[in-house]
N, C-alpha and C positions, 0 to 999 in steps of 0.2 A: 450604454452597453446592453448586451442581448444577454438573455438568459444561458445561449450556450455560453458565448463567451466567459459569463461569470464564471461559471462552472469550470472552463477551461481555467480559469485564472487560478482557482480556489485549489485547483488538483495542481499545479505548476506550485503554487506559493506553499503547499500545503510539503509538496516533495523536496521546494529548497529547501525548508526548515529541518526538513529531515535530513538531508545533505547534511546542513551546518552540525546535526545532531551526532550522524554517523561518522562525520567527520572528526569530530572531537573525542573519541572513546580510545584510548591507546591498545593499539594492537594485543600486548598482555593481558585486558580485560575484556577480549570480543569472547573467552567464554565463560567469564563472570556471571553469575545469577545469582536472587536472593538466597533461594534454596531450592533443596534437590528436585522442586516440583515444576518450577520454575523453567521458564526458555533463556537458555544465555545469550547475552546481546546479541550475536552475531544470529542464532537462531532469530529471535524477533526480526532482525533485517531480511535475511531471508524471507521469512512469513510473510512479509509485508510487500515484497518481492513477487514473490510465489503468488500471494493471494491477489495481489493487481492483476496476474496472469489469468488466475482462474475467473474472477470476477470478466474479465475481458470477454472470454470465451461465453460466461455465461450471459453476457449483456448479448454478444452475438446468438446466442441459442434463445433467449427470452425465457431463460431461466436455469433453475439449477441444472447442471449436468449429471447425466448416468453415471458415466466412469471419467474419470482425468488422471490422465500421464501428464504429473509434474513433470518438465523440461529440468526443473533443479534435484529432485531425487537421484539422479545419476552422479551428481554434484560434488565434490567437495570443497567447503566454501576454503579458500587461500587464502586473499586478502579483498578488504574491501573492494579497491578498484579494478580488479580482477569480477569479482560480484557484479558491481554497478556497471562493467564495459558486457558483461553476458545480459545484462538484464535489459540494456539501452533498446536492443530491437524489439524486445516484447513492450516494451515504457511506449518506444515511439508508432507502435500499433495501436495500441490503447489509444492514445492521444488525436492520433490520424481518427480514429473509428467514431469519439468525441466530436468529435472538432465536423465531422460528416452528419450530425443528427441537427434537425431542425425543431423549431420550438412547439410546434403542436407534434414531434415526437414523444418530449418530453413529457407529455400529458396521458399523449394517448396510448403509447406503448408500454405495457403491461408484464412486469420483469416475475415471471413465476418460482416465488422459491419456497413454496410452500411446504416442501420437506423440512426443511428448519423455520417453518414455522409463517412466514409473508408469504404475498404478493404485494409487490410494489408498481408506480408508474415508475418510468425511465428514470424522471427527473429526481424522483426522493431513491431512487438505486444510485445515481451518480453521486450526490451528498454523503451516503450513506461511504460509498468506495473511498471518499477521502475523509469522513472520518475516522473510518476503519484505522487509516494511516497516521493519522493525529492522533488518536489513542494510543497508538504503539510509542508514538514520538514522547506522549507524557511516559509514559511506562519508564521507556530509559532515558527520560531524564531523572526517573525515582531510582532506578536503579545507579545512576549516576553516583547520586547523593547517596544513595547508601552503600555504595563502596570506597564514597570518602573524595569521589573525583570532582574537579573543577569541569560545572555546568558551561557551556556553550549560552550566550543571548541568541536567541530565538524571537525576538522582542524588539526587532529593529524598523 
């Protein structure tokens, strides 16, 4: 297996689990949160939405963005699959745009986000995009448990 491939794998395997995750949250508790500071679940989907969009653009920019019009800020999130069927074409851009870099891209092409703080090469900017997503995944599987709900296996 080639390094993009991996990476291709890691962002697919990384976004079932999250399916299997979002899938599991019953409608009554998409705006559940710990506390008032907190994103409620369906916020976090979103984010995670949202932020694969922006990260897209900025992978194509080679780095942070000036200004970004969220495509979701017009939004109001309805129901999940409603969410997941607006977000499929921004998903399968990302993944087309991936799935188009070559392995000495990944080395040599230089992701500027040095307003918050990096610069990275391509290939630790792509890892980084899906753990972005993995984090969020553990998040509300915590949020899960602490609202008393039966967790999803993610673990298969």
């Amino acid at each position: 297996m080639q390094t993009v491939e991996a990476i291709v794998w890691n962002l697919e395997e990384v976004r079932r689990r999250s399916f299997i995750i979002w899938n599991s949250i019953p409608l009554e508790f998409m705006d559940w949160k710990p506390d008032p500071d907190a994103m409620s679940m369906q916020a976090m989907i979103r984010h995670v939405l949202d932020g694969e969009h922006y990260y897209h653009l900025a992978l194509l920019n080679k780095g942070s963005l000036t200004e970004y019009d969220s495509p979701y800020d017009q939004r109001a999130f309805t129901t999940l699959d409603e969410e997941l069927a607006f977000s499929q074409p921004y998903r399968a851009a990302f993944m087309e745009t991936v799935k188009r870099y070559t392995e000495a891209d990944l080395s040599h092409v230089q992701i500027d986000r040095s307003d918050v703080g990096y610069v990275r090469s391509l290939g630790d900017m792509l890892l980084r995009i899906a753990y972005h997503e993995s984090v969020h995944a553990g998040q509300l599987l915590d949020y899960m448990r602490t609202a008393g709900l039966p967790r999803p296996k993610v673990w298969d």
